[in-house]
N, C-alpha and C positions, 0 to 999 in steps of 0.2 A: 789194607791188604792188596797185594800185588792182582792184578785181574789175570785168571789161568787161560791160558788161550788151549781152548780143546781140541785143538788138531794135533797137540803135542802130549794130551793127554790120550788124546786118543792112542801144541800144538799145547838050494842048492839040489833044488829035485829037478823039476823039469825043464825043459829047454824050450827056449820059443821058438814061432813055427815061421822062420824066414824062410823067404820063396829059395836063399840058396844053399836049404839045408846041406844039401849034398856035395857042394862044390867045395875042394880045396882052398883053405884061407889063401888070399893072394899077398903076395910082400907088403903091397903098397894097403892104408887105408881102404877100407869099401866107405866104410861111415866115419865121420869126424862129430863126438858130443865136446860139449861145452856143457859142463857141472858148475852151475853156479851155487855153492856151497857143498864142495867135495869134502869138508872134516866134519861136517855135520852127519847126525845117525844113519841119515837114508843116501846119503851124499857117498861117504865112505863106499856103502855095499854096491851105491851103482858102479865105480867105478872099478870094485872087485870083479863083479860081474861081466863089465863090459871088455873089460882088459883079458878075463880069461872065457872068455866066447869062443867054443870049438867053428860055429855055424858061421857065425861074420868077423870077418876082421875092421876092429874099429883103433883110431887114433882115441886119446881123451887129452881136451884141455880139464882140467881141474884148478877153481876158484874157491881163492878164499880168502879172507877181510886181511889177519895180520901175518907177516913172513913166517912169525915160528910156529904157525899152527901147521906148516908142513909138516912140522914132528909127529901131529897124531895122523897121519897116513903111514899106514904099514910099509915096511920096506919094498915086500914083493912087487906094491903097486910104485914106491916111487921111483925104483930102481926098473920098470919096466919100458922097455926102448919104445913103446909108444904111449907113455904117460907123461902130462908136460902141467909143472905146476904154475901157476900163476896167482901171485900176491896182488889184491887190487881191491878197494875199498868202493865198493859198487855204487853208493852212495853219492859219491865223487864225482862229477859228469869229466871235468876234461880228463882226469886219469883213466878212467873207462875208456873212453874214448881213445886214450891214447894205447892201452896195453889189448883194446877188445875189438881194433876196429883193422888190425894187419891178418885177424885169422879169420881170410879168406876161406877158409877152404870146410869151414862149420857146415854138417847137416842134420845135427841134431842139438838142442836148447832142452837143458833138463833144469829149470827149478825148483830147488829143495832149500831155499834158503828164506830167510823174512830179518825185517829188521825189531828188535823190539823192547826199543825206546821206552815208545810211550804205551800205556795202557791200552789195552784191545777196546774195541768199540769206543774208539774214538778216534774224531778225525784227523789229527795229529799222525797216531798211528798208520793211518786210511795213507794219509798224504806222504810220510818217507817210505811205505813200501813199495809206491807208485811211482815216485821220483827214480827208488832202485831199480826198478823194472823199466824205466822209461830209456836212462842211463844206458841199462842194455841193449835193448832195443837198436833204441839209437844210434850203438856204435856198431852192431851187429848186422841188421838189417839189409843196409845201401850196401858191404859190401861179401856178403855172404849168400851169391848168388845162386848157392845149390843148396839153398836153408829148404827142408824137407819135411820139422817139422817142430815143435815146441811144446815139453812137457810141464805143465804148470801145477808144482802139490799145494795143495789147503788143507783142507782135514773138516770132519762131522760139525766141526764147530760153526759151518755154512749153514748148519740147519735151525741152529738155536743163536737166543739174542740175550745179552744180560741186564737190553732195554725192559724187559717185560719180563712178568714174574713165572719163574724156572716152575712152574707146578703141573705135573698130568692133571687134568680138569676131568678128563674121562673115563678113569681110571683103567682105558684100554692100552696095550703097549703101540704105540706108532711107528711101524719102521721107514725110515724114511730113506723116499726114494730120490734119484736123482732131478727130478722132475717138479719137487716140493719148492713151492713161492719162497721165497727171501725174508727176511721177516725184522723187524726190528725199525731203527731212525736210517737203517742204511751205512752205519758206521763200522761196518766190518770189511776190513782190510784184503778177505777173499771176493769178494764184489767187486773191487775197485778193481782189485790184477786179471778178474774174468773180463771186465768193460773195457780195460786196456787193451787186451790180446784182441779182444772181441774189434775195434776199433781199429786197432794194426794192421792185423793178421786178416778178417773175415776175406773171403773170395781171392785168397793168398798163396798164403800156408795153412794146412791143418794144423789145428792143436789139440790137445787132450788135457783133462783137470783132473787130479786125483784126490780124493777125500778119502783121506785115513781114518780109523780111532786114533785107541791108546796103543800109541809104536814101542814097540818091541826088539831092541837092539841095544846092541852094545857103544861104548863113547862114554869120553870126561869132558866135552864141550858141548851137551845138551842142556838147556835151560830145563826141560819139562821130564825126567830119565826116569821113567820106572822101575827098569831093568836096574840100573844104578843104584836107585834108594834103599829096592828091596834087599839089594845085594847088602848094602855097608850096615840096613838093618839087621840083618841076619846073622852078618858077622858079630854085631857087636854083641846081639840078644847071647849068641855061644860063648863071646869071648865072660861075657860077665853073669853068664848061666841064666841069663830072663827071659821069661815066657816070652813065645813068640805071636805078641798079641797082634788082634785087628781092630784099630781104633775105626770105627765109622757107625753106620747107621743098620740098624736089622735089614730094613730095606734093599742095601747097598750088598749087605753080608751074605742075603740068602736069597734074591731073586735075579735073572740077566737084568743086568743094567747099562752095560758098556761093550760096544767092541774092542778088539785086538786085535790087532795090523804088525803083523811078525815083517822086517825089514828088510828078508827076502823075498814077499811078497813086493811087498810095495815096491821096492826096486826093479822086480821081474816085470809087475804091471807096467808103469813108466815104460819101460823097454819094448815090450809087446805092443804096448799102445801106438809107440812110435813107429815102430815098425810092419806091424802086422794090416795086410791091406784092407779087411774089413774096418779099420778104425779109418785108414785115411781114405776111403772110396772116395771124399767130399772135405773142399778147403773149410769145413765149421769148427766147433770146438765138439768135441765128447767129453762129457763128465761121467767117470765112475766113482761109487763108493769103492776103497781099498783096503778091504778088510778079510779076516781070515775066513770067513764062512762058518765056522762052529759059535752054538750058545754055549756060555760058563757062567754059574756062578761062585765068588770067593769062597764061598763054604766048601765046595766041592774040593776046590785046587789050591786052598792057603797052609793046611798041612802037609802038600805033598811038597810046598816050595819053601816050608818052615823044616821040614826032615831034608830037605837039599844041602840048609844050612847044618842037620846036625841037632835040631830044636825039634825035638819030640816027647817029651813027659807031660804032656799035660792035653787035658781034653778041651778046655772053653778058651778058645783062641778069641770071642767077638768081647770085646771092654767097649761100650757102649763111650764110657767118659776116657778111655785113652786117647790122648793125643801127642804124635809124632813129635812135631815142633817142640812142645814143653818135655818129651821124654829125653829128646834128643840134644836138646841146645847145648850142654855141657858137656859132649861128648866130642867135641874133636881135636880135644889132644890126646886122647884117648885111639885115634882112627890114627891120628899123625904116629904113636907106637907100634900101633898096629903094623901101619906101611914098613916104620924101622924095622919092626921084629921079621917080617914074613918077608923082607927084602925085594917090596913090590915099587908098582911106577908112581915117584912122587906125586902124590895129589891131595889136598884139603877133603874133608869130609865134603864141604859143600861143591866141590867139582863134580861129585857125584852124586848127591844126598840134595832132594828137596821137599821138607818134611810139610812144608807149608801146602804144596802142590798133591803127595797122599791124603792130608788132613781132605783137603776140600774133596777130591777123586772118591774115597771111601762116602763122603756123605753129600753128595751129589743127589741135589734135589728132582732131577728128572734124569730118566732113561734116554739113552744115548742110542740106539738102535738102528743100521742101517740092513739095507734090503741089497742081496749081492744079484738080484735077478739080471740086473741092464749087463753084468762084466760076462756074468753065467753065458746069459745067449748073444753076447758076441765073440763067445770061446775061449774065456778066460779061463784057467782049470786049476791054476795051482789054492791050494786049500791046508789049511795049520790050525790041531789042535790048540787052543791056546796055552794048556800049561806044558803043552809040547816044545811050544815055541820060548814060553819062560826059562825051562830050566836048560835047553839048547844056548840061549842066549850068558845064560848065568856059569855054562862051562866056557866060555868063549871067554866073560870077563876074567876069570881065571886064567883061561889060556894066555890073554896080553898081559896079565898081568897086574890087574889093576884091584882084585880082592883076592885073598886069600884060598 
């Protein structure tokens, strides 16, 4: 079984507080980012975001591996006189180099991207995230001499190791702070990109880390899509009249177990971080948890996201022995009609659907819990119920188009 990387498991309100809130956008650039993985979940919204910023005016390069993934950036953003895409396979040293080393004029470094290859927690992994990061770097650095500052995402999965055995021993909940020892043989691929920057960058440039949950946003190019799964589930439980069950564990069903990290959030933070001068007082790195701030548990919000779909006659949503993967496997010529019938955006069940990745998230042997106190009192404020942010998220898929 594939090893789930929990930062993707976890992996439009307020406005941040630039010193020029009040001033007139000017023609030209104030900031220039550089999104390295602009069609990924979090990638997409920064780039919504920073393109329509009343407060600053920013340029965006926007990065991504193959040419046609330009297709899933929204037209507003590609068509917008200061979004500039760029096809480039990070991984590549001379072609980095050659497409990443003429934009001079970069002062801000947003990573939201990872490669993955090979198996989390392991060195393999550790070693092509590091080369992509190095890559960058690299061609970035010597000549992007007003670089300002570099957003680096990971996710909650910095906290836990799947060296050692996933059990609460204490049977206390631990929320974990940003400040919690490393833990495991060291084979996790967030370590390495922190020790990079940290190596680079110290007495530099500032940087900042963000550690997500389970992200909450819309996309048919995420490996880990909850928003997605839940979505093509629900559809199909209506289309073929089946309960709208919860395969996983009691545990998982009716206590907090996990955060949610709504993808306006997370993108807001990045932004703030970067920007905001309490983060940069000092060239170090800050690490915050990037999460919504609200406890949930599924018992509470899985009727209300099963009646989303239309799936409400029945009262025992938890099947202890349901599971995703085996309900689902035979369903996607089934999805492929679906798309025909409802005249949506062509896509495979599994562009959006990863039933192996719910199985494991529902029966999650330890709590996932982080502590929003470090973002709290450095002023961080934006905050998202979580099944606020679910079914927000689940009318957007609809909006593009991409479920019924």
């Amino acid at each position: 079984m594939a090893v789930i990387p929990f930062h993707k498991i976890e992996g439009d309100h307020h406005h941040h507080h630039h010193n020029n809130h009040h001033n007139p956008p000017s023609k030209s650039a104030k900031f220039v980012a550089l999104i390295c993985g602009v069609t990924g979940i979090v990638g997409r919204e920064l780039a919504r975001n920073l393109l329509s910023s009343k407060s600053t005016h920013w340029k965006v390069y926007g990065i991504a591996r193959a040419s046609h993934s330009q297709s899933q950036i929204k037209e507003t953003i590609k068509n917008h006189s200061n979004f500039h895409y760029i096809s480039c396979n990070l991984q590549n040293p001379s072609e980095t180099q050659q497409k990443l080393s003429c934009l001079t004029d970069v002062t801000h470094v947003f990573w939201v991207t990872w490669a993955s290859q090979f198996p989390l927690d392991t060195p393999e992994c550790c070693e092509e995230n590091k080369v992509m990061m190095s890559n960058v770097l690299n061609a970035v650095l010597p000549q992007a001499k007003g670089l300002k500052h570099f957003s680096l995402q990971t996710g909650t999965k910095h906290y836990i190791s799947f060296d050692e055995p996933l059990i609460n021993s204490s049977g206390q909940i631990q929320l974990y702070d940003e400040q919690c020892p490393r833990v495991g043989k060291g084979f996790n691929f967030y370590y390495v990109l922190e020790d990079l920057l940290k190596e680079r960058l110290e007495g530099k440039i500032p940087w900042s880390i963000h550690r997500p949950g389970l992200i909450m946003g819309c996309s048919n190019r995420t490996l880990y899509n909850f928003i997605g799964t839940v979505s093509v589930y629900g559809t199909i439980c209506k289309k073929l009249k089946l309960p709208f069950l919860f395969g996983g564990t009691k545990e998982c069903w009716e206590e907090v177990y996990i955060d949610a990290s709504d993808v306006r959030l997370v993108a807001e933070q990045h932004i703030w971080a970067a920007t905001e001068e309490t983060v940069q007082c000092s060239s170090h790195g800050q690490a915050f948890n990037s999460i919504n701030g609200s406890d949930f548990t599924w018992k509470e919000i899985w009727p209300a996201i099963g009646l989303k779909f239309g799936n409400s006659d029945h009262d025992a949503f938890l099947c202890q022995d349901f599971s995703f993967t085996a309900s689902m496997a035979d369903k996607g010529q089934l999805w492929r009609e679906i798309v025909e019938e409802e005249g949506l955006v062509q896509t495979e069940m599994d562009d959006l659907a990863n039933w192996e990745f719910l199985d494991i998230l529902f029966r999650f042997p330890i709590k996932m819990l982080g502590s929003r106190k470090k973002a709290d009192g450095f002023g961080f404020t934006m905050k998202f119920q979580t099944l606020d942010s679910i079914l927000y998220w689940i009318d957007i898929m609809r909006h593009e188009k991409l479920i019924p």
